[in-house]
Backbone as CSV, one residue per row, in Angstrom:
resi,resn,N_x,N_y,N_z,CA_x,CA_y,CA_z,C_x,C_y,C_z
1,UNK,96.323,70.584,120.851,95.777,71.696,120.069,96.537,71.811,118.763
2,UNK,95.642,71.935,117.878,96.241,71.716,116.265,97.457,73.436,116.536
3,UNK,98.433,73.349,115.782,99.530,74.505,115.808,98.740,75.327,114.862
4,UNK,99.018,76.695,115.102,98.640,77.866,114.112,98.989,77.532,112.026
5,UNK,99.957,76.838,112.064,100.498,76.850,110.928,99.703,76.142,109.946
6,UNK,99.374,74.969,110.851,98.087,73.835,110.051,96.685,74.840,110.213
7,UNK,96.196,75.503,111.424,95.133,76.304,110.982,94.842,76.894,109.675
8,UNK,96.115,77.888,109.734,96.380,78.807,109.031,96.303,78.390,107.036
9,UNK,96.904,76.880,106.996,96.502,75.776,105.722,95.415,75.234,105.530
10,UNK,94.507,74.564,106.610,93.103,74.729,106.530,92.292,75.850,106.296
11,UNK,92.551,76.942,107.086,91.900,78.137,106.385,92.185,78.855,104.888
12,UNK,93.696,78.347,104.300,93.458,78.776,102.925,93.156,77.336,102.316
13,UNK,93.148,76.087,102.778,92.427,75.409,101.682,90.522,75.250,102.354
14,UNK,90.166,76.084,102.412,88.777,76.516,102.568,87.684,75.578,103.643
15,UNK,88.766,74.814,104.007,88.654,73.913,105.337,87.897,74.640,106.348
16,UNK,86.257,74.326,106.767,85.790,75.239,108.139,86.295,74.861,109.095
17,UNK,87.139,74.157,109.258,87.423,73.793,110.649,88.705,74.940,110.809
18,UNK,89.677,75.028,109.753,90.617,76.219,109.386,89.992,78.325,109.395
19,UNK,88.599,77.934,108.952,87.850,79.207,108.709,86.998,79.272,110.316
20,UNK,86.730,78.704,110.740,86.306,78.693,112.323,87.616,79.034,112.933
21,UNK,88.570,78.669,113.219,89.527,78.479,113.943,89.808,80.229,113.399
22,UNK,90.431,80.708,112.608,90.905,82.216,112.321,89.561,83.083,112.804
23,UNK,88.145,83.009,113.047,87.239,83.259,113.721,87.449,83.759,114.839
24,UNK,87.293,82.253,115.616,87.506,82.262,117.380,89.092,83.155,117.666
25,UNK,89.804,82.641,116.877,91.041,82.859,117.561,91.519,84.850,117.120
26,UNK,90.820,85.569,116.129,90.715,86.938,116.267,89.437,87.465,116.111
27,UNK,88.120,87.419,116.398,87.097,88.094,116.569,87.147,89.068,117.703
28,UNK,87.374,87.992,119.216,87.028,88.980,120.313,88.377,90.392,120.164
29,UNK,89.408,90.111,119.932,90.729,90.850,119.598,90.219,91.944,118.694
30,UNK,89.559,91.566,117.612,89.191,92.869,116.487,88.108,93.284,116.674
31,UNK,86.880,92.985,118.027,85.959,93.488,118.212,86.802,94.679,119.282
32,UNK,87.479,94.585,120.093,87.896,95.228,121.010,88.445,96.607,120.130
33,UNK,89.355,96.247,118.558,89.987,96.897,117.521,88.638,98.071,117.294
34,UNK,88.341,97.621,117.071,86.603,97.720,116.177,86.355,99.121,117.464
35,UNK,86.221,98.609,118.694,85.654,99.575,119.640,86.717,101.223,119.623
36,UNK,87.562,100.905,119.209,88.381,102.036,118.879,88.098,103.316,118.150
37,UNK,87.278,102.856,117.162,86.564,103.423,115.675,85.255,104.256,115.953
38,UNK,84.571,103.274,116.689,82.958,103.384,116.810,82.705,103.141,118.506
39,UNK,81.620,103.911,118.941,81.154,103.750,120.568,80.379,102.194,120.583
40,UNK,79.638,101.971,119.542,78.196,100.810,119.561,79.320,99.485,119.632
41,UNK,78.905,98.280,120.723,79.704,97.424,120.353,79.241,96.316,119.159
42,UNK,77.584,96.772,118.927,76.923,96.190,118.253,77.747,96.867,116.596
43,UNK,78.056,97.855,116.323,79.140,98.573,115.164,79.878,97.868,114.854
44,UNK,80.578,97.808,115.970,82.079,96.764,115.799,82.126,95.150,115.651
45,UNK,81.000,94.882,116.176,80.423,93.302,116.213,80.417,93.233,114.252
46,UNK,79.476,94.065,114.145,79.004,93.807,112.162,80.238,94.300,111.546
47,UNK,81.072,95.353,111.772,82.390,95.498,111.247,83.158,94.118,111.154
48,UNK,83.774,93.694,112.143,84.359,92.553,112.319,83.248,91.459,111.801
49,UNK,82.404,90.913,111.546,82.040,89.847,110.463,81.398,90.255,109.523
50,UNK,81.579,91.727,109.085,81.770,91.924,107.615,83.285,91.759,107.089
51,UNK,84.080,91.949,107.950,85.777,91.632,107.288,85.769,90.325,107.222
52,UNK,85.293,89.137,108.682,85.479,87.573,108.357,84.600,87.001,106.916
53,UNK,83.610,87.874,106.337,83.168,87.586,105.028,83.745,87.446,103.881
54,UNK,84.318,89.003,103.928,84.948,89.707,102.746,86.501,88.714,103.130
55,UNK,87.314,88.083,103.772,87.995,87.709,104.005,88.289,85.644,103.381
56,UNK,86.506,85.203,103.854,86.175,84.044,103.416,86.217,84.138,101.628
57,UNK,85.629,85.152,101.210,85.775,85.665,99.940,87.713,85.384,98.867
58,UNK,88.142,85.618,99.732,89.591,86.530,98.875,90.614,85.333,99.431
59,UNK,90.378,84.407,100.159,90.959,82.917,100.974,92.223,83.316,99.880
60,UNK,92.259,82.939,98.669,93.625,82.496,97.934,94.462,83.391,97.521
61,UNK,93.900,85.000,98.049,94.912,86.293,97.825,96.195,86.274,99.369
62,UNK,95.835,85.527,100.446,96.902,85.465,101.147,97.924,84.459,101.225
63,UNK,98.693,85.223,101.730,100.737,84.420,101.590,100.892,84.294,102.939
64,UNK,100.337,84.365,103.936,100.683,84.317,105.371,99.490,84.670,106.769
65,UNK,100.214,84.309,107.328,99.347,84.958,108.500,99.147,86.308,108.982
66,UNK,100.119,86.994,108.724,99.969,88.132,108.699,99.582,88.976,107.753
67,UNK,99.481,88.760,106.421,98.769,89.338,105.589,97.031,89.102,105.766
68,UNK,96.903,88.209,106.316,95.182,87.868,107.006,95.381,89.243,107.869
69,UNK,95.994,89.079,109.239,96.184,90.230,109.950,95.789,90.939,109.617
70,UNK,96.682,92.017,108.642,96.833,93.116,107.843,96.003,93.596,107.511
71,UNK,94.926,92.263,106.761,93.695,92.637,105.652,92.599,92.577,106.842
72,UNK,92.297,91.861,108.275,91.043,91.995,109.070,91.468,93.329,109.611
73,UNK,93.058,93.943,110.141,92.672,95.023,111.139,92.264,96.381,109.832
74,UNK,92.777,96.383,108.685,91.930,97.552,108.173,91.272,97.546,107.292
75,UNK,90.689,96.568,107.257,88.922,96.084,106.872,87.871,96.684,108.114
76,UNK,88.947,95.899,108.933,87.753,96.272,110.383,87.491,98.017,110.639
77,UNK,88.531,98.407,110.376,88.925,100.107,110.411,87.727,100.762,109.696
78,UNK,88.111,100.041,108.691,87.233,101.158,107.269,86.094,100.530,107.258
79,UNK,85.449,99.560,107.952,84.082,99.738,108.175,83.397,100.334,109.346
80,UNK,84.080,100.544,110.467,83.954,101.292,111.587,83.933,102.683,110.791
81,UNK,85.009,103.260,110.187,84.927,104.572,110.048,83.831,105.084,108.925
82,UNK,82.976,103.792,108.080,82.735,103.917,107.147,80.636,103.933,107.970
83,UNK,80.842,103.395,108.976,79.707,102.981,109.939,79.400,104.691,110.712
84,UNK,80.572,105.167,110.911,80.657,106.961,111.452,80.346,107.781,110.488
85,UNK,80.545,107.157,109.210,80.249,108.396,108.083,78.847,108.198,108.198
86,UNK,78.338,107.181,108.507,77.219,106.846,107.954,75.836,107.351,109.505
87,UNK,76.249,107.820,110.177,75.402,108.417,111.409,75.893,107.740,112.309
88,UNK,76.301,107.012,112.636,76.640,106.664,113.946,77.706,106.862,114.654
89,UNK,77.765,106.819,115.720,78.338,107.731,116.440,80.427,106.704,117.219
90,UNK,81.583,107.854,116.912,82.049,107.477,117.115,82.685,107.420,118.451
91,UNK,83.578,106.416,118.701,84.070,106.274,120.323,85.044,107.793,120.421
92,UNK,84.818,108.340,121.806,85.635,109.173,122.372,87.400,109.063,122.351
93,UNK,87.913,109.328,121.539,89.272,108.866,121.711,90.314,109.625,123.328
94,UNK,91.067,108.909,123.901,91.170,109.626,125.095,92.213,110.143,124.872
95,UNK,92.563,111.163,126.251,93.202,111.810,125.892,94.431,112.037,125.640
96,UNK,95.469,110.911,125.580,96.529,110.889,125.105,96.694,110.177,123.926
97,UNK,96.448,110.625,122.757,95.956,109.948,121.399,97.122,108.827,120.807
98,UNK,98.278,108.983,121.063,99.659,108.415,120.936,99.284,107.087,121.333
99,UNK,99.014,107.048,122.804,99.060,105.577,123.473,97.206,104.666,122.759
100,UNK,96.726,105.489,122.214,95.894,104.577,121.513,95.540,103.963,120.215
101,UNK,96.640,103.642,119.748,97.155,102.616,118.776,96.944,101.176,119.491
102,UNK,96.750,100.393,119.032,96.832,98.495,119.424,98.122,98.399,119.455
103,UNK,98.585,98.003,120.453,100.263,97.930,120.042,100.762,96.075,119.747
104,UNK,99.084,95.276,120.060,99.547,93.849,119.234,98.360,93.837,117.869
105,UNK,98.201,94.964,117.459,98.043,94.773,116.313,99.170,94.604,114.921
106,UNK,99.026,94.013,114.017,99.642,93.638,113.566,100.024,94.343,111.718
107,UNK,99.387,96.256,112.338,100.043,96.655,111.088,99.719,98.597,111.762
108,UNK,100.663,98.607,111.720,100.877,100.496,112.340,99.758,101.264,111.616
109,UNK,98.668,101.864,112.357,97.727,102.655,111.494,97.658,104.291,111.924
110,UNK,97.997,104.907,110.846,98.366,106.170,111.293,96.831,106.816,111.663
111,UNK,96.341,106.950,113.255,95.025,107.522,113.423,94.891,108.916,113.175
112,UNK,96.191,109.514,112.660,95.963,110.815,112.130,95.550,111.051,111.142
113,UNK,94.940,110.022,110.546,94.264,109.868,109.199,92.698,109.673,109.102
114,UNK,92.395,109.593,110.411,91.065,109.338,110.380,89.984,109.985,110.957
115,UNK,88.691,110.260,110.430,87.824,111.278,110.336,87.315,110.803,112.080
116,UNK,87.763,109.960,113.108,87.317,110.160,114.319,88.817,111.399,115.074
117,UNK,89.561,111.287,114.524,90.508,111.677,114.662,90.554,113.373,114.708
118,UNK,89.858,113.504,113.736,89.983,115.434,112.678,88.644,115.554,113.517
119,UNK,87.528,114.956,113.908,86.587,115.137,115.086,87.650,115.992,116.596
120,UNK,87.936,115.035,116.982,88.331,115.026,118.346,88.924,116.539,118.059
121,UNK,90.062,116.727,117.246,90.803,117.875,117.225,89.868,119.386,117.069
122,UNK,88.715,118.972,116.181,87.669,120.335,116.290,86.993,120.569,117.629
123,UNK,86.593,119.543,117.910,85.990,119.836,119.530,87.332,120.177,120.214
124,UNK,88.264,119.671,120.367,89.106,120.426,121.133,89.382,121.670,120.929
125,UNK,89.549,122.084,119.613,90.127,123.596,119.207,88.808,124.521,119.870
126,UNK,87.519,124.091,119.358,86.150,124.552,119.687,86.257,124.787,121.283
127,UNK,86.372,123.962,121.956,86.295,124.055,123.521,87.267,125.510,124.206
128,UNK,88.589,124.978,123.376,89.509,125.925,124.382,88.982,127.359,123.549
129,UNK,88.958,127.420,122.341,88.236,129.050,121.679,87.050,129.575,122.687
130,UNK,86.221,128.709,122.560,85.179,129.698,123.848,86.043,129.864,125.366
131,UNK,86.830,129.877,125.623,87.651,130.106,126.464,88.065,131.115,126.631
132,UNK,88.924,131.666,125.321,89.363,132.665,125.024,88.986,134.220,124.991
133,UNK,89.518,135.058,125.524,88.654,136.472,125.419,88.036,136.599,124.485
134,UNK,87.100,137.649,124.208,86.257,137.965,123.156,86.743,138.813,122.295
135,UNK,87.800,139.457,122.248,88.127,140.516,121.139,89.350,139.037,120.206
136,UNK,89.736,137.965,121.201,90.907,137.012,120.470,90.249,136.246,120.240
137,UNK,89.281,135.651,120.450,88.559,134.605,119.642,87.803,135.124,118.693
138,UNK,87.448,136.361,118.438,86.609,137.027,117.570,87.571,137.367,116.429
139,UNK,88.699,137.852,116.282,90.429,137.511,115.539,90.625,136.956,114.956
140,UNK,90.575,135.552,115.864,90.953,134.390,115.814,90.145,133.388,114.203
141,UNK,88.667,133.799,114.764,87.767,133.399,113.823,87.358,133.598,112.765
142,UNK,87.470,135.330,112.150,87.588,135.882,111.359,89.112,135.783,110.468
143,UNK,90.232,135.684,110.686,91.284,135.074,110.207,91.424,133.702,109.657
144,UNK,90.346,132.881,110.367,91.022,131.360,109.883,89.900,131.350,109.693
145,UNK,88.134,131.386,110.021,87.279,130.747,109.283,86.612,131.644,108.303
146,UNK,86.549,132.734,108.542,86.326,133.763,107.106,87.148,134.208,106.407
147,UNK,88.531,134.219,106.516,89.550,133.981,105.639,89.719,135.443,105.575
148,UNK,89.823,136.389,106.565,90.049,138.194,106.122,91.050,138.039,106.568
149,UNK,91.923,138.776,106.187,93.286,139.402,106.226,93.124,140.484,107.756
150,UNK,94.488,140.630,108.290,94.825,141.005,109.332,94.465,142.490,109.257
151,UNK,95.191,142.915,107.960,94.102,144.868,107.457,92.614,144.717,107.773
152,UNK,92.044,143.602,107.035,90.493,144.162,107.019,89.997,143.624,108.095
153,UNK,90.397,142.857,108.681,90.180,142.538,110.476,90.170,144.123,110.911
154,UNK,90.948,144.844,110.973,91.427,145.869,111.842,90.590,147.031,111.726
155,UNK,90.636,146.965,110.224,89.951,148.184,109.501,88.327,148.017,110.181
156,UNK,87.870,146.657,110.024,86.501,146.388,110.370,86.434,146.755,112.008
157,UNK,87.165,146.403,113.335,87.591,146.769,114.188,87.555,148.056,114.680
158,UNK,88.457,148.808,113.922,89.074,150.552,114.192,90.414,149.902,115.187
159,UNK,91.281,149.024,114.797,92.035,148.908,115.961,93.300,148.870,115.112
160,UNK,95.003,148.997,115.468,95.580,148.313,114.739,95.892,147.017,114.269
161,UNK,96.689,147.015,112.956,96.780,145.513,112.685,97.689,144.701,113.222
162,UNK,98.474,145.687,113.709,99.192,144.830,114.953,98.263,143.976,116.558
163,UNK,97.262,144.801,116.829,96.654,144.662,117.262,95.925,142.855,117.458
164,UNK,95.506,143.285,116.035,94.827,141.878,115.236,95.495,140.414,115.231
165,UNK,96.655,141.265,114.768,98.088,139.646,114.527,98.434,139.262,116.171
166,UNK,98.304,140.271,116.985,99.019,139.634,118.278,97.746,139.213,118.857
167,UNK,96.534,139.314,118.503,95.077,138.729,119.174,95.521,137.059,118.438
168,UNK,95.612,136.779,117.059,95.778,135.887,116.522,96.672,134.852,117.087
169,UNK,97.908,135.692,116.713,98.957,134.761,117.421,99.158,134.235,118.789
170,UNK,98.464,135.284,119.690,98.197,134.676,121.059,96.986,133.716,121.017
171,UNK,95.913,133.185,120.183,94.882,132.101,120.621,95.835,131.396,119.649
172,UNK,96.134,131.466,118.658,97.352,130.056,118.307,98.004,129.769,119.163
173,UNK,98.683,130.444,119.987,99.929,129.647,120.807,98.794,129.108,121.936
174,UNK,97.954,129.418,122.173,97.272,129.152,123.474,96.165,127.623,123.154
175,UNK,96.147,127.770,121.811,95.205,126.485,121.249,96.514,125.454,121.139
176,UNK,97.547,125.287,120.724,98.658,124.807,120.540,99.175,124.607,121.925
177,UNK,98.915,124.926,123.096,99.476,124.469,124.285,98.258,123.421,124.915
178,UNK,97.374,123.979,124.720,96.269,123.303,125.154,95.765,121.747,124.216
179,UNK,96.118,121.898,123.449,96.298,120.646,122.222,97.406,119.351,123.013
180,UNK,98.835,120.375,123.078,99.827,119.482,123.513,99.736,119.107,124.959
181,UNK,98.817,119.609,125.608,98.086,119.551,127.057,97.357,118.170,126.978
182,UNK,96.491,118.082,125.629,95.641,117.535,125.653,96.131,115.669,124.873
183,UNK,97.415,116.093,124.260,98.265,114.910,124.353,98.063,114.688,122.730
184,UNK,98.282,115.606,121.880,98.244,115.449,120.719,99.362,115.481,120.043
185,UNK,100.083,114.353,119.398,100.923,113.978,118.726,101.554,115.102,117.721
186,UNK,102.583,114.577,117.870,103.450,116.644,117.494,103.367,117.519,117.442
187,UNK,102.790,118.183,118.260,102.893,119.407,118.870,104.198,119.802,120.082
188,UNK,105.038,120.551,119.978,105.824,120.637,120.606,105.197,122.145,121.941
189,UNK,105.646,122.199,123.161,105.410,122.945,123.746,105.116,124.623,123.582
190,UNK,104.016,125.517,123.714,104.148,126.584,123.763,104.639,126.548,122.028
């Protein structure tokens, strides 16, 4: 079997036997990448050979093998996430978000950056709020999504504004346990 190193020289001197070979040897790997992003495996299939394109394209911008790496896993990313902007639907991330990074991928991608990511966290916040009593999620909602102040909460109410702040501050701490329940990356307990 030819060594990676001669592949890796056939594929930048535009050699198909070099451009096949970087193919076979990470497609099924960045389709699996790919499934991370997006639910459809048919998504991740056209993600991943839209990067082996855009990749056949740019042959003489890489210095290594790992800069190939680098450039298929977030190519593959940003067309998955770019495939979610676009209606389709993304994969469920589970529930310990930490352990789902690729850990033989070959460039650290912060998934706190990504719009499947800021998903997951609204449905979660959403879920545990209908949970919540009705005078603290009603608080809760009026504070952070209509933006009133803890007075005109109260005033609107007839209750005090102490009242208001400890309705508040109790579905924060209670969304914030249930978050770090739910295995979300820095959040510290309670």
């Amino acid at each position: 079997m030819t060594d990676t190193i001669d592949l890796f020289g056939q594929f930048l001197r535009g050699e198909p036997k070099g451009i096949n070979s970087i193919v076979l040897a990470y497609r099924d790997p960045l389709i699996s990448y790919g499934l991370k992003w997006v639910s459809r495996r048919e998504d991740a299939v056209d993600a991943v050979m839209e990067a082996f394109a855009i990749l056949q394209e740019k042959i003489g911008q890489f210095e290594s093998e790992i800069h190939i790496k680098k450039f298929l896993h977030r190519t593959v990313k940003n067309k998955c996430l770019a495939a979610g902007r676009e209606g389709k639907r993304y994969a469920t991330l589970p529930g310990n978000v930490e352990n789902s990074a690729d850990i033989s991928a070959s460039e650290m991608i912060d998934i706190r950056e990504s719009d499947a990511y800021s998903q997951w966290i609204i449905q979660k916040v959403q879920a545990r709020l209908e949970q919540l009593p009705q005078k603290r999620r009603q608080d809760f909602h009026a504070h952070f999504f209509d933006s009133k102040s803890f007075k005109d909460i109260a005033g609107e109410r007839g209750v005090s504004v102490d009242t208001v702040r400890q309705n508040v501050e109790y579905a924060v701490k209670e969304i914030r346990q249930y978050l770090y329940e739910k295995g979300l990356p820095g959040l510290k307990k309670g």
